[in-house]
N, C-alpha and C positions, 0 to 999 in steps of 0.2 A: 504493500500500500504506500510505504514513503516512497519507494523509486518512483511510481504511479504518480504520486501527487507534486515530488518534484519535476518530473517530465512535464507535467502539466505546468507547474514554476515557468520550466524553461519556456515552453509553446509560448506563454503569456508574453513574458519578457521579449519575447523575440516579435512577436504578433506586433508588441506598443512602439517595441523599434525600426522596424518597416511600416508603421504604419504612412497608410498611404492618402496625401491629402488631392481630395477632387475639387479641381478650378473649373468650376461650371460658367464655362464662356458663350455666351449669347452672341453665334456671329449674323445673325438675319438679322436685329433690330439695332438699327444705327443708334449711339448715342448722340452725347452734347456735340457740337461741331468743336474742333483743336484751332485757336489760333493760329495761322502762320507765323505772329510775336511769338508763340509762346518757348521755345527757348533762346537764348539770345545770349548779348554779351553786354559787358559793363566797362568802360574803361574810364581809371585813374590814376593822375599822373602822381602815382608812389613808388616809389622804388627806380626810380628811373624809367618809368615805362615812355616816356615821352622822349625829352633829351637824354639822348645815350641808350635811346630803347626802340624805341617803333619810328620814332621819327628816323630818319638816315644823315640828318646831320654830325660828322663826327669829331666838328672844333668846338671846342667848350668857348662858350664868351666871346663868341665871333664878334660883336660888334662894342665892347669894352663897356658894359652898360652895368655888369655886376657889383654889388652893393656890398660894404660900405669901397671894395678895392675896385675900381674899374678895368685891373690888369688879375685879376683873379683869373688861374686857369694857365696864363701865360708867363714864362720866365724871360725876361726883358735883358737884355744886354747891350753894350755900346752906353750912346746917346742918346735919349728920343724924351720926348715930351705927351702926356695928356692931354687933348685938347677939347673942347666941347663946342663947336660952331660949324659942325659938320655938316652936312647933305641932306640928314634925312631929321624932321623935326623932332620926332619922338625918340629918333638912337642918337642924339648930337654927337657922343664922343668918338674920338678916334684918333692914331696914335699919330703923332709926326715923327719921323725914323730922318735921324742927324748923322750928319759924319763923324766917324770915329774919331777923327783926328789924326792917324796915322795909319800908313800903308798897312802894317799890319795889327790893327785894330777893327775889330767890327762892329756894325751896330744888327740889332735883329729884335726878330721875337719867335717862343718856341713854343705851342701850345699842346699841353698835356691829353685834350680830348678828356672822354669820358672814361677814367680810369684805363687810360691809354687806349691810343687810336688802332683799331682790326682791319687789316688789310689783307687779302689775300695777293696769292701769286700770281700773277700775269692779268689778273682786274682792272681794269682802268677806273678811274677816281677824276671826278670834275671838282678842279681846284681854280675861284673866281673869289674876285676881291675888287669894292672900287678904290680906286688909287689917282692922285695926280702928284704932281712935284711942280708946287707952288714959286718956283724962282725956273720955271721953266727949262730946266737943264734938263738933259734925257736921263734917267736913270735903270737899274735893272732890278729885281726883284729875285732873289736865288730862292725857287721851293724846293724843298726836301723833304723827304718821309726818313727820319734815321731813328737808329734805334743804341740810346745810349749804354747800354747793358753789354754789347755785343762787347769778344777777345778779337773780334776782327779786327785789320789793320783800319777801315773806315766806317764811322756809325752812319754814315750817310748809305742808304742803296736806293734812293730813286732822285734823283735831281732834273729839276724844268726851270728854264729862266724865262721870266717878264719883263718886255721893254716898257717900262712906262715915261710916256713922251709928252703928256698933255697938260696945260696947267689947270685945265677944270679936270672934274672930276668924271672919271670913265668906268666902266664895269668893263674889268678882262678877266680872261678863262682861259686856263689849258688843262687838258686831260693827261693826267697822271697817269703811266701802266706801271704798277708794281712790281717789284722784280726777285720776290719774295713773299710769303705768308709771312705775318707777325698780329699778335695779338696787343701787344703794350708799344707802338711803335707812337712816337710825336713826329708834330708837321712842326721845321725851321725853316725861317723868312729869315733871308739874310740882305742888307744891304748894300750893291755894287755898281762899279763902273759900266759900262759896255762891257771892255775887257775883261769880267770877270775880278777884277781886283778889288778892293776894300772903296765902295762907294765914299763919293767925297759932295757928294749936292744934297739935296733935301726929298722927301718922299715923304707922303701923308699916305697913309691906309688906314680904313674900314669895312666893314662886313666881311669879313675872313672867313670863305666858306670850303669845303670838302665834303663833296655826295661823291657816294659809289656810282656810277653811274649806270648799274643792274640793279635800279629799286625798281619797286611794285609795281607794274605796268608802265615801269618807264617813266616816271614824272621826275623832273626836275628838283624839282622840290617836294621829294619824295620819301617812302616811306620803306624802312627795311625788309626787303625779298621773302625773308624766313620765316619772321614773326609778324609778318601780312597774310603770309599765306596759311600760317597756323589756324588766323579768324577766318579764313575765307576757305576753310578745310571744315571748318563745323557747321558753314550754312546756317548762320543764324538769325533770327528772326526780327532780331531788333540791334541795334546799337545805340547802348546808352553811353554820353559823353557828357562835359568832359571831366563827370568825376562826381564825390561827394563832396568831401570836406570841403575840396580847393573851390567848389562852387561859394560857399561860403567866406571863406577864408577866416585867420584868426581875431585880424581887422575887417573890415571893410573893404577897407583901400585895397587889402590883401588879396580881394577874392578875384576868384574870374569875372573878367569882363569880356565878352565875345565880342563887343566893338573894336578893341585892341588885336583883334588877332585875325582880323580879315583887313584884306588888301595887299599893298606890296612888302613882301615878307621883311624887306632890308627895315621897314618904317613901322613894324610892329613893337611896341616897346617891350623891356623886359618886364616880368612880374614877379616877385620872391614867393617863393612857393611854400606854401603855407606848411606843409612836411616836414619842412627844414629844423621846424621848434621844436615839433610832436616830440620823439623821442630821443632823451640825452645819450640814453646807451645806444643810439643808433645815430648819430648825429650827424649832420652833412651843411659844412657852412658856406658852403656855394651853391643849393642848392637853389636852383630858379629855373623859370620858364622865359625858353626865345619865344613863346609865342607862335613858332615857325609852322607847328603841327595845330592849325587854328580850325576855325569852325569850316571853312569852307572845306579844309581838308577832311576833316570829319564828315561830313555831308557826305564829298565824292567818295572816300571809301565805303560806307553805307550803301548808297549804290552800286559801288564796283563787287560786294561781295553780298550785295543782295539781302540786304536789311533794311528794315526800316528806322530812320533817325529818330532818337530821343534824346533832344539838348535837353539840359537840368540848369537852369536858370535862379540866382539868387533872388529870395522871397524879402531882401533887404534886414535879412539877421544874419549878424555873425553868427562864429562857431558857439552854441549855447554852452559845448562841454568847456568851452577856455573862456566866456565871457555871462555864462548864468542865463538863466532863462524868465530874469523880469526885465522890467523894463528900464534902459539906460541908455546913456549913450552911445554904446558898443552898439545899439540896432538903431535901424530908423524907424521914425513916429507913425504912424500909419500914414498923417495929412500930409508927409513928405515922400510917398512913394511914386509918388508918377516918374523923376527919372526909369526906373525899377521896374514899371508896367511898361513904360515909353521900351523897356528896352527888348521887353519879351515880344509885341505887337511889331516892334521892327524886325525881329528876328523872322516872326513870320512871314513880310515884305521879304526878308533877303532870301529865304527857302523859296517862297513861293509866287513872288508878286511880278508883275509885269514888270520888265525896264525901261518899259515906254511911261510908266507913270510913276515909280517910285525909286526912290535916290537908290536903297539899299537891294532892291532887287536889281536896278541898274548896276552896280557895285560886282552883283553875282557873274551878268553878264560880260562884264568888264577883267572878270578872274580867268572866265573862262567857259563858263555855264549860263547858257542862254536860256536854257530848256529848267523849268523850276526843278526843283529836288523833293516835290511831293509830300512836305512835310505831315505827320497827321497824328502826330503827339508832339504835347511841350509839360514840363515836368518843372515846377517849380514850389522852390524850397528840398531841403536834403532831410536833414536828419533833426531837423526842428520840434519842438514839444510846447508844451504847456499851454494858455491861451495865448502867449505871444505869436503863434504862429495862424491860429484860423481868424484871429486879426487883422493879421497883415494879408494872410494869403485872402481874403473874401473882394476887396475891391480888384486884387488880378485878375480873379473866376470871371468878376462881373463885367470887366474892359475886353477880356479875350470874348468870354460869349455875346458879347453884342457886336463885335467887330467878326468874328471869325468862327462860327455856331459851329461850325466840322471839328474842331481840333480839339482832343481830347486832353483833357488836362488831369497831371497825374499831383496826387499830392501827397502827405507823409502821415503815417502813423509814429512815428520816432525813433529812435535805434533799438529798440527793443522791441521781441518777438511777442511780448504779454507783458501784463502789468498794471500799473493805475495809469502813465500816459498813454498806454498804445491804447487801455479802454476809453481813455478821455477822446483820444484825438477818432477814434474812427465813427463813431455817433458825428463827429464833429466834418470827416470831412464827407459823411452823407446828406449833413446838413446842406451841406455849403453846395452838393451839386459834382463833386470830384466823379471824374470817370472812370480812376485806376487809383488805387490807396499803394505808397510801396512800403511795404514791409519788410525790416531788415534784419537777420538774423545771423551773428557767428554765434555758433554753437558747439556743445561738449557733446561726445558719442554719445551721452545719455539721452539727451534734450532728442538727436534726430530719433534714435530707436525707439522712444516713445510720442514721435510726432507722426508716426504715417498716417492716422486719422483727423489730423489737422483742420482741413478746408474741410471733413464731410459735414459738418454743419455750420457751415457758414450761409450768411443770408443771401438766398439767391437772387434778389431784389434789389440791394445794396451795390456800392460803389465794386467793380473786379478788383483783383489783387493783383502787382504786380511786386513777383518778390524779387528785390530788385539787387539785392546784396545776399546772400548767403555762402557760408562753407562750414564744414565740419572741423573743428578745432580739437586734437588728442589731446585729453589728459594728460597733463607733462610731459606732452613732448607735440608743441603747437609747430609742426613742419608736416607738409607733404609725403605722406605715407599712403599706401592702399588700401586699407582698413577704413580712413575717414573719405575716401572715394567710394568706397564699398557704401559706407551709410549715405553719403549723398543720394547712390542711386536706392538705395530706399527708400528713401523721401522723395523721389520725385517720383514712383509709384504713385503717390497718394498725392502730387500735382497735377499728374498726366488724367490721374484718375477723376480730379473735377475741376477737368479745362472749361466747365461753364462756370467757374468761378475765380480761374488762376487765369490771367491772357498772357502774362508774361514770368519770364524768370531769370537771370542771369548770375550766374557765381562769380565772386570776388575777393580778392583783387585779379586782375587778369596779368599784368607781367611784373618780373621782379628779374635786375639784373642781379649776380650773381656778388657781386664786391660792392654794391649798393642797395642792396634789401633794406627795408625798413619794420616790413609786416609781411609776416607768414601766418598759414600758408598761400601760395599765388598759381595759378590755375598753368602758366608758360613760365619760364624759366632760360635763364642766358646771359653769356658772356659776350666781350668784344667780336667775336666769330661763330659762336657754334650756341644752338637753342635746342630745348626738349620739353617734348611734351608730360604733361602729370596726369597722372592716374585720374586726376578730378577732368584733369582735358578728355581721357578716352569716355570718362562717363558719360560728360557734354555730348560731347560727339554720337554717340551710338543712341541718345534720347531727340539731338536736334535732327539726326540724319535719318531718323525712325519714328517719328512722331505722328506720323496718321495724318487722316482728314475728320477723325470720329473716333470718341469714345466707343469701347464696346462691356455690356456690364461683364464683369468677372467676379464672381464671388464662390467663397467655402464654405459650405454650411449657410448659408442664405446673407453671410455680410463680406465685407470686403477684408481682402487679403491683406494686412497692415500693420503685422508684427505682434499680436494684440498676443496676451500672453496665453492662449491656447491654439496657435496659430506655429507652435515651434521654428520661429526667427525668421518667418516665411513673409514677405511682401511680393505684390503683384498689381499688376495692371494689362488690360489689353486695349490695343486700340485697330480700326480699319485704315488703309493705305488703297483710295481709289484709283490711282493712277496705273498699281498695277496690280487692283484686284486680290490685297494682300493683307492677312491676318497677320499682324505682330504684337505677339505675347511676351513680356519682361516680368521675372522672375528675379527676385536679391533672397539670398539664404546669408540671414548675419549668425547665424550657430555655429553652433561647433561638432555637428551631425550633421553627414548628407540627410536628403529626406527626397521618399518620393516622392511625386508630383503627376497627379492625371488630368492629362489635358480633356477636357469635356466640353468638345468643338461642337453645341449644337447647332443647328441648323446644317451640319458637314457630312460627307459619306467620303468612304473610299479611301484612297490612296493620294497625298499629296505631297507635289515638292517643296522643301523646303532648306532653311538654311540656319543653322545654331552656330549662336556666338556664344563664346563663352570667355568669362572674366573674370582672372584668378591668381593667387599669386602664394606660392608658396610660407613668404614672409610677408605675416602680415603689414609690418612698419616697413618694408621696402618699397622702393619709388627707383621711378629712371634719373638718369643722372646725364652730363653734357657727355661724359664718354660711355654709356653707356644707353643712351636714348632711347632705345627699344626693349629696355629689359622686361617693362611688362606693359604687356598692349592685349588687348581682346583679339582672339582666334577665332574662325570660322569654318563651319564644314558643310559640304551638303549631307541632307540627310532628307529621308522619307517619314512622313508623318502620319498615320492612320486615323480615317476619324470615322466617330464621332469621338471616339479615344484613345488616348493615346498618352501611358506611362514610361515615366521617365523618371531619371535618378538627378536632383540636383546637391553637387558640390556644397560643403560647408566652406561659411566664406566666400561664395562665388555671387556673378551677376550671369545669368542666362538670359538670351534673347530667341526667340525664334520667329523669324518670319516665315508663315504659313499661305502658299498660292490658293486661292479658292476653289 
């Protein structure tokens, strides 16, 4: 009798450990319609994602504007002077480069770049600067790419001379080819005669520039190859720019202003970028913005990769976490916000408006874009709370909706996921009419594994969500690992899952260079030359490249699949794909047990093709690395799918996908 009843022990045991859960998927009745927003991206300029990131400019402080040193960036030698009465009204300064005074004396300048300049071998490089020599003597300009580190006999390996002969001011250009790969290499200007020898007359320069000239589709004033084509490798649905905080800034004065940053790039002024203070263990005191990467670029890339723009516009408060959230002089008074309205109302002129009728749409056409840029969201104020904010924000709602009743206006619930402001502020922005509420969340493993049921009751009535910041933060140890990728895509099960409630989502921050991070973790990852993708980028990716046109319901036991705790670590979602007829099901096992899985295709028969990705990673705290960039990516296989079911085994720890042809 005891062997009897232990046998039976065993059966038991073995029964609860196979057991098998049934996802009863409904593929005949379409659900909610999915966004095309709804996965997307977010960019802010942290950690260098702008200068020394995405933008392709690679001299630091090209046009001498940086605060309080106007030669920040640059190591000066010889003679030369600072001067401020330059060319362009809003960059005035620029350098005047003197004779050394002796044949073998030189004068120059050598700029550092962004934690040194990345050049490849046999690349060509577009090196322009304007320049004249004011007592009119001809002088030459020596550029070089050297690398002073080097046991070679010369740190110099690329050198180009300039004749500059004019005494007004000229823009010249030559194309540098590399004659080497280097990651830390600087750009020297030296000053000479014709002859090559130790220049003896005068030479004024300003805008000292160096573009690859293989950026992003070719633009001049362009954007870096690799980490352009990262965003434009995910298909995303939105592009939000150009940022949080810096929207705000710590001051005022600090914050973005998108008037500054459109037109001719040399006459864009600089802005100290509000970053620079945040954190002291991370600190960076030449940290600012050229401006170079401005709105209109932002537009065009939105377009070029097939997303829809969302500028994020100052609601006229400073940063409330550096400046309080009553009322002071750090914000402006409500009766003084019309610059502030005047500014969002123009924006939409420059996205949208005819150039036959108005300045800043003329402005557009005059960049380069005749044709609008289809604006159809504007998102103002960031991360604002208390009543100072549906204060200010209420006469915005009221000037954009009477001027422009299309454009949807997104407003804040405040940096927090729950709580007393985010319950204050979202009553507050349905009051007010808001179209999209963004809500913004870094969070601990814990917060996601028990957030997959999030949206299912939220008011379907109410303003959409757009989550507009999130990532998963480990427990003592806030870096990019697989595990908080893992939870992401759990959570966005329970996104996907009520796309009539979520329109948008983007994870943030999106880049971080490698010797200037400021905040982890960051979705893209890179140095001077070489970038990789993160575990959070493959989740993105395989949710925005797979995202349907339609919910489809999926449920276990009659409720959704969401981690819940008789659900054994199991989230799910399914949605339809009409374009090619195609059921795809996304399964995250955060356990520490495989567990089956029956797929319960009703409305299906038969035999189908299909194809399973699967997303896993031996260690969980592993992540790809710049020499190692492929370490762990989602695999794919074809596979045959039986329906109306179809049992299968998922992976502990894993992310399964299966796309199912009808």
């Amino acid at each position: 009798m005891k062997k009897i009843l232990s046998a039976l022990c065993l059966l038991c045991a073995l029964t609860a450990q196979a057991q098998t859960h049934t996802f009863d998927i409904n593929t005949k009745k379409l659900g909610a319609p999915i966004q095309k927003t709804m996965y997307g991206i977010f960019f802010e300029d942290i950690n260098y994602a702008a200068d020394g990131g995405l933008y392709g400019e690679l001299v630091k402080n090209r046009s001498f504007e940086f605060t309080p040193d106007p030669l920040m960036g640059w190591d000066a030698f010889g003679r030369l002077e600072v001067k401020n009465d330059g060319p362009f009204d809003k960059n005035p300064h620029y350098v005047r480069l003197l004779s050394a005074g002796h044949r073998d004396k030189w004068t120059g300048l050598q700029n550092e770049g962004f934690f040194g300049i990345g050049v490849e071998k046999d690349a060509e490089y577009r090196f322009s600067l304007y320049a004249r020599v004011p007592d009119g003597r001809k002088q030459m300009l020596r550029v070089q790419l050297v690398n002073q580190s080097t046991m070679e006999e010369h740190q110099e390996f690329t050198s180009n001379d300039i004749v500059v002969d004019s005494k007004d001011w000229k823009k010249y250009t030559v194309v540098i080819k590399s004659t080497r790969t280097a990651s830390h290499a600087n750009l020297r200007l030296m000053l000479c005669n014709e002859n090559g020898s130790s220049g003896s007359g005068t030479m004024d320069v300003e805008h000292i520039s160096l573009f690859p000239v293989d950026t992003w589709k070719g633009h001049e004033n362009g954007m870096r190859k690799d980490l352009a084509q990262a965003l434009a490798d995910l298909h995303p649905g939105v592009f939000r720019f150009p940022g949080g905080c810096i929207v705000e800034g710590t001051t005022l004065d600090q914050r973005y202003q998108w008037k500054n940053s459109v037109g001719p790039v040399e006459n864009r002024p600089i802005n100290k970028n509000r970053w620079e203070n945040t954190f002291t263990y991370r600190y960076f005191p030449d940290y600012h913005q050229s401006y170079g990467l401005g709105f209109y670029e932002y537009f065009l890339l939105s377009e070029e990769i097939g997303a829809e723009p969302l500028p994020v516009l100052s609601v006229g408060l400073a940063c409330e976490f550096q400046n309080g959230s009553h009322r002071s002089d750090a914000h402006v008074p409500v009766d003084q916000l019309q610059p502030y309205i005047d500014d969002v109302l123009d924006l939409i002129e420059f996205a949208n408006g005819d150039p036959a009728k108005n300045v800043w749409a003329k402005l557009r056409a005059d960049m380069g874009h005749p044709a609008p840029f289809n604006l159809k969201f504007v998102a103002i104020g960031n991360e604002q709370w208390d009543t100072i904010y549906p204060e200010n924000l209420e006469p915005f709602i009221k000037q954009v909706r009477a001027k422009y009743p299309n454009i949807k206006i997104i407003g804040t619930s405040g940096p927090n996921s729950e709580g007393k402001d985010f319950d204050y502020l979202w009553p507050e922005m349905k009051r007010l009419g808001a179209d999209l509420v963004d809500e913004h969340f870094y969070r601990p493993e814990s917060w996601f594994l028990k957030s997959g049921n999030r949206y299912d009751n939220y008011d379907r009535k109410g303003p959409k969500v757009f989550a507009g910041e999130y990532a998963c933060h480990g427990r003592g140890k806030k870096w990019n690992h697989f595990n908080a990728a893992l939870l992401e895509a759990a959570f966005l099960t329970g996104v996907e899952r009520n796309a009539d409630v979520v329109h948008m989502a983007t994870y943030a921050p999106l880049f971080a260079h490698v010797d200037g991070w400021q905040w982890r973790p960051d979705m893209i990852w890179y140095d001077n030359l070489k970038s990789f993708r993160t575990c959070s980028w493959h989740v993105q990716s395989l949710y925005a490249n797979n995202k349907g046109d339609n919910v489809l319901q999926l449920t276990m036991n009659g409720k959704p699949v969401a981690g819940n705790d008789d659900q054994d670590g199991l989230f799910a979602s399914a949605v339809y794909e009409k374009a090619t007829n195609t059921v795809i099901v996304k399964v995250v096992n955060v356990g520490d047990k495989a567990q089956d899985v029956t797929l319960n295709l009703k409305g299906m028969k038969g035999s189908h093709e299909a194809t399973r990705t699967i997303f896993t990673a031996a260690n969980l705290d592993g992540e790809n690395t710049l020499d190692q960039p492929n370490a762990y990516i989602p695999t794919t296989q074809n596979v045959t799918v039986t329906a109306p079911t179809q049992t299968t085994s998922v992976p502990a720890k894993t992310f399964v996908m299966w796309r199912i042809k009808k």
